[in-house]
N, C-alpha and C positions, 0 to 999 in steps of 0.2 A: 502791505505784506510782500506783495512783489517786490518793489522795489528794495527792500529789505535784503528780501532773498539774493538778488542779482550783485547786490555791496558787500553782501557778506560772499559770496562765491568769486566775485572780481579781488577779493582783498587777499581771499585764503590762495587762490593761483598764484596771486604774484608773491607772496609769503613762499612757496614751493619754490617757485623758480628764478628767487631774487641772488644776485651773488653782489657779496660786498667786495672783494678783492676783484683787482682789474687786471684784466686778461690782457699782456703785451704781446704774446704773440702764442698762433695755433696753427698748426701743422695738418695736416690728416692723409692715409693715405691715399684715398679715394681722390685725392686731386692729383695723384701723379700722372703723367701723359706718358714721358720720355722714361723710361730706365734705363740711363745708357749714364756714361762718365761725364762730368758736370753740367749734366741734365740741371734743370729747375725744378725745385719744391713749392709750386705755388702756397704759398701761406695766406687762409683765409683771414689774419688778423694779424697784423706788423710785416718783417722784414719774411721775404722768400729764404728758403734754403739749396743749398747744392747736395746732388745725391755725386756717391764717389763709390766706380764700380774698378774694384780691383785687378777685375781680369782685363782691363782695358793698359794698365801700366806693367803688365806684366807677372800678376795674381795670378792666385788660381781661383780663388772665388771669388762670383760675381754677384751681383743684385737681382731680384725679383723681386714684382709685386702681384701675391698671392690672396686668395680668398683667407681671412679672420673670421675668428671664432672666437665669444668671450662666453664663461662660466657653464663649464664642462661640455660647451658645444654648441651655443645655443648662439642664433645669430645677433647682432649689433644693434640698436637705432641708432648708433653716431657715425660707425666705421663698417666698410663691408670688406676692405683688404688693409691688408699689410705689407710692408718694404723690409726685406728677409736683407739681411746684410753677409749672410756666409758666414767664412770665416777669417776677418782679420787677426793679422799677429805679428803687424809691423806699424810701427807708430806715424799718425795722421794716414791711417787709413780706417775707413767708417764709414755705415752707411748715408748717412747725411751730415753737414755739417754748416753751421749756423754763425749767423756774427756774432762776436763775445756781449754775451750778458751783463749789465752794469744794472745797478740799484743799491739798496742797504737790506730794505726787505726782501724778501722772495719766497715763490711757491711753485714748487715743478710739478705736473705730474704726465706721467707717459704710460701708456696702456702697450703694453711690451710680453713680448712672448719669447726666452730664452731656447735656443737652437741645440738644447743637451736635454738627457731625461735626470733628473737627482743635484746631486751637485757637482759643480763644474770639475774641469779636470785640472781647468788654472784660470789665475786671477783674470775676470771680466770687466773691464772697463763700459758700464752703461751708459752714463753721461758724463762731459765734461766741460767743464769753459775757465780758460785763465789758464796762466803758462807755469813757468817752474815759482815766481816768487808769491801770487798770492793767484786764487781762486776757487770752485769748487767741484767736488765730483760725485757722484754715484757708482761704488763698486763692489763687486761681487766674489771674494774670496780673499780679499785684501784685509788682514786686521791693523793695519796700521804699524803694526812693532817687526816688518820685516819677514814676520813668521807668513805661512797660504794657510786658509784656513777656510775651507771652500765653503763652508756653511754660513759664511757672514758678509751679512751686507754693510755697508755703511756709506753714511750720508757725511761727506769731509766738506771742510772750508779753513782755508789757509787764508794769512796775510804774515808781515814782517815779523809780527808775533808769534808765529807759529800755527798749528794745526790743530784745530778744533771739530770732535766729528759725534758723531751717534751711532751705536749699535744697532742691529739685530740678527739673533742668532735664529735662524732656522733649525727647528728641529726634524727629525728626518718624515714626520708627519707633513708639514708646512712647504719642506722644499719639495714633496712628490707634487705635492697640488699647484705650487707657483711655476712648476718645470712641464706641466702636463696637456704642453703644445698650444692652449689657448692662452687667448691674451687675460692677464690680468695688469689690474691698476695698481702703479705704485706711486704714490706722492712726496713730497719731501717740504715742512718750510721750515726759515728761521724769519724771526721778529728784532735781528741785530743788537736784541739787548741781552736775553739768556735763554732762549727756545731755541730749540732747533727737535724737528719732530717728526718720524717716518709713517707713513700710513702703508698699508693694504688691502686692497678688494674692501676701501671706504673705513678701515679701522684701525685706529692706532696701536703700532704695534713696540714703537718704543720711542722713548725723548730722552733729551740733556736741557735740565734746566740750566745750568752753569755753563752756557756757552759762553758767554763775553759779546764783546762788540769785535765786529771781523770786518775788516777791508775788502772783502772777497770779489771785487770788482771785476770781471773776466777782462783779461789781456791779451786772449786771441780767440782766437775762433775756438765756438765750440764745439764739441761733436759728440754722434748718439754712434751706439754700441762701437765706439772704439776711442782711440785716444784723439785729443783734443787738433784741431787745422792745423797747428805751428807745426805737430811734432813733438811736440815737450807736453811731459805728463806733469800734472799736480801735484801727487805728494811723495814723500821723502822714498818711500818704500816699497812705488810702483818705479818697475824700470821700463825703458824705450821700448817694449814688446809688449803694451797691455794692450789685450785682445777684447774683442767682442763680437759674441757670438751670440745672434738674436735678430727680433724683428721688432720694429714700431708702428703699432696703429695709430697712436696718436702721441703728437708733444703738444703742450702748453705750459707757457710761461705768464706768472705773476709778477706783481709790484709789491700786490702784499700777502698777507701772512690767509690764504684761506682756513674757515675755520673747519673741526672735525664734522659739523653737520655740514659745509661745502661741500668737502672731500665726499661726505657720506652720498648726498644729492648727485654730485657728479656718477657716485660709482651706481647706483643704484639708475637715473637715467640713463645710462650706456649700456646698459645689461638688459634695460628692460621691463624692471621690477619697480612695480609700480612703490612710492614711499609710505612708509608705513602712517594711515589716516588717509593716502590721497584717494584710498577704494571708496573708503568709508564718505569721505566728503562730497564724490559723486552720486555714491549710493543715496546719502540723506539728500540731497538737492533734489538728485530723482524723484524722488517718494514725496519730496515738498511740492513739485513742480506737479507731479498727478495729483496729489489733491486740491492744488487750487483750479487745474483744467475741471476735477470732474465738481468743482464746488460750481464752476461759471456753468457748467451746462445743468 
């Protein structure tokens, strides 16, 4: 029965904390030392990043790394700060910036906290990687048709073929909560055949199954809350001023397509909260493990 017991608890932990998609690279803030202009972003997992403090070329906003807070206030167990980036609003200027992303699949997700309360006042550029002919991005008030439409996010990917992207519209419920100074988790993947899928605080909140196949290959550096290293923004109907204004607690980048209970697992570890069954699984082992001590005495 022991034995028993100890295989079925060794089997169900690692069931909890198993991830099929492979983690190329992670960030956090808590490893920053320097916040100063092209400081080092030590990266626990792949390539380092460079932080890029604007008042140092002649900005007016600079970087900080400040105490984080995720799900209405409540402290971290993965991150205890974040890298506040001000406010850029000149292209290849960003709080961090990364070497361009290459793959077919991919899975982003960044626990980020936006530096406005509602919705923006203009188009945000969160992430980017790839230059003007093929790549992808994460932005904030951009619909894609030229129009600002400050309540929509979407997840783009370009190649020779054009722009391929997914919605989501905030409603004015949704954006109070994602704007409400702590960090929450936003994810993104595609599967390069016809996914492409956005998450929130671990839930899906919109997809395109009709993506296509996209060459999205990054072709320059990429970068978080502002436009991409080169300077050249993504898609058609961002111009050379896309801004971002915000902070990141954490990036990480996939190979492949995490699935909604990864995403869920991630967001629910990071907050805190324990997954729904892992109380329960403790609780039952407990109550199994007293009755065989008080069976042996």
């Amino acid at each position: 029965m022991k034995t028993l017991i100890n295989i079925t608890l060794a089997a169900s932990l690692s069931a909890l904390t198993a991830q099929g998609a492979t983690l190329v690279q992670e960030l956090n803030a808590d490893d920053i030392t320097a916040v100063t202009n092209d400081s080092t972003w030590t990266a626990r997992t792949g390539a380092n990043a460079t932080l890029y403090d604007n008042s140092a070329v002649g900005g007016s906003a600079d970087l900080s790394k400040d105490p984080a807070t995720v799900n209405g206030g409540a402290t971290s167990s993965v991150f205890a700060n974040t890298l506040s980036t001000g406010a850029y609003g000149n292209a290849a200027q960003m709080g961090a910036y990364l070497d361009p992303l290459s793959g077919t699949t991919v899975s982003i997700e960044l626990w980020i906290s936006p530096l406005f309360s509602g919705a923006p006042a203009n188009s945000q550029t969160i992430f980017e990687t790839g230059g003007e002919g093929r790549g992808m991005s994460i932005t904030l008030g951009d619909n894609g048709d030229g129009d600002f439409l400050n309540n929509n996010l979407r997840f783009a990917l370009k190649d020779g073929g054009g722009t391929t992207f997914v919605d989501y519209d905030f409603d004015a419920a949704a954006m109070t909560a994602f704007t409400d100074g702590h960090h929450h988790q936003l994810a993104v993947t595609y599967d390069n055949v016809n996914n492409m899928l956005i998450y929130i605080d671990g839930a899906q909140v919109a997809s395109n199954i009709a993506a296509g196949v996209k060459d999205w290959d990054g072709t320059s550096p990429a970068g978080i809350w502002g436009t991409d290293g080169s300077g050249v923004v993504l898609t058609d109907t961002l111009d050379a001023d896309g801004e971002g204004h915000g902070s990141v607690a954490v990036f990480r980048h996939y190979s492949d397509v995490l699935t909604g209970a990864e995403v869920l697992q991630n967001y629910t570890s990071t907050i805190s909260i324990p997954e729904p069954g892992t109380a329960a699984l403790f609780a039952g082992c407990f109550a199994l493990t007293s009755i065989m001590v008080r069976r042996r005495r």
